[in-house]
N, C-alpha and C positions, 0 to 999 in steps of 0.2 A: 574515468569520466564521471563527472559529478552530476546531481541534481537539485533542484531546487523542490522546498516544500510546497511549492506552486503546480511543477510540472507534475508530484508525484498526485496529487489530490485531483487534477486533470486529467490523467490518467485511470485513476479510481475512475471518474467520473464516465468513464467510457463502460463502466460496467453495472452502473444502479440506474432508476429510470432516470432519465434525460430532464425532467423538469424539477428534479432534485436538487436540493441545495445543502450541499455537504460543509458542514461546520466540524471542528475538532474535536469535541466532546460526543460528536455522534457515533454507536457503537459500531461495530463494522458488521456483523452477521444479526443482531438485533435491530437496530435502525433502517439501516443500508439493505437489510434484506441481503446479503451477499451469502451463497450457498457455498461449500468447497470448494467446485469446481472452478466458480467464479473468481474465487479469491486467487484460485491457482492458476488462470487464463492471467488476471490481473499480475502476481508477483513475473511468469513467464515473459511479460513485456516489460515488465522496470528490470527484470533482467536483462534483457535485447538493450535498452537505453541507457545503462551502466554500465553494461560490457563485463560483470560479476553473475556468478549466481552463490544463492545463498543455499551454503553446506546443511546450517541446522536448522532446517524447515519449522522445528518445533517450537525455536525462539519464535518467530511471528506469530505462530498462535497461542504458547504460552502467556509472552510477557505485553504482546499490544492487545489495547483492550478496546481503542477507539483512532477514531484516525487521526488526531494531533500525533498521539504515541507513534502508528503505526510510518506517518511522515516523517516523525523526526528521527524515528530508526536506520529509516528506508537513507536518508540524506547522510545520516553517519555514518552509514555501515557503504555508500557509494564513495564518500571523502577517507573513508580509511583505507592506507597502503597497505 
């Protein structure tokens, strides 16, 4: 089941304040204010919506650094068999 870099950024958006306007260059734990936990509620539900969950927890917080990155992982990594 796939996603869209629309539905994933919608979904972020259920976790920073509500009057928030999340752009792609914006950092995800510096900008967004997102704490661990949050991130981890967050990934928990794109994994419920892709029907995947992701093995090496450590690429998301290694290699995405903002949420364009963090989107367009999130949509490859649900389009790959």
């Amino acid at each position: 089941m796939g996603i869209t870099k629309e539905e994933v950024i919608s979904v972020l958006h259920g976790y920073v304040d509500e009057d928030t306007v999340i752009e792609d260059a914006m950092g995800l734990f510096s900008d967004l204010k997102l704490d661990s936990l949050r991130f981890m509620e967050f990934v928990a539900e794109i994994e419920e919506r892709i029907g995947k969950e992701f093995v090496e927890m450590s690429v998301l917080f290694d290699k995405v650094q903002n949420v364009g990155e963090l989107a367009e992982y999130i949509v490859e990594f649900a389009d790959d068999k």
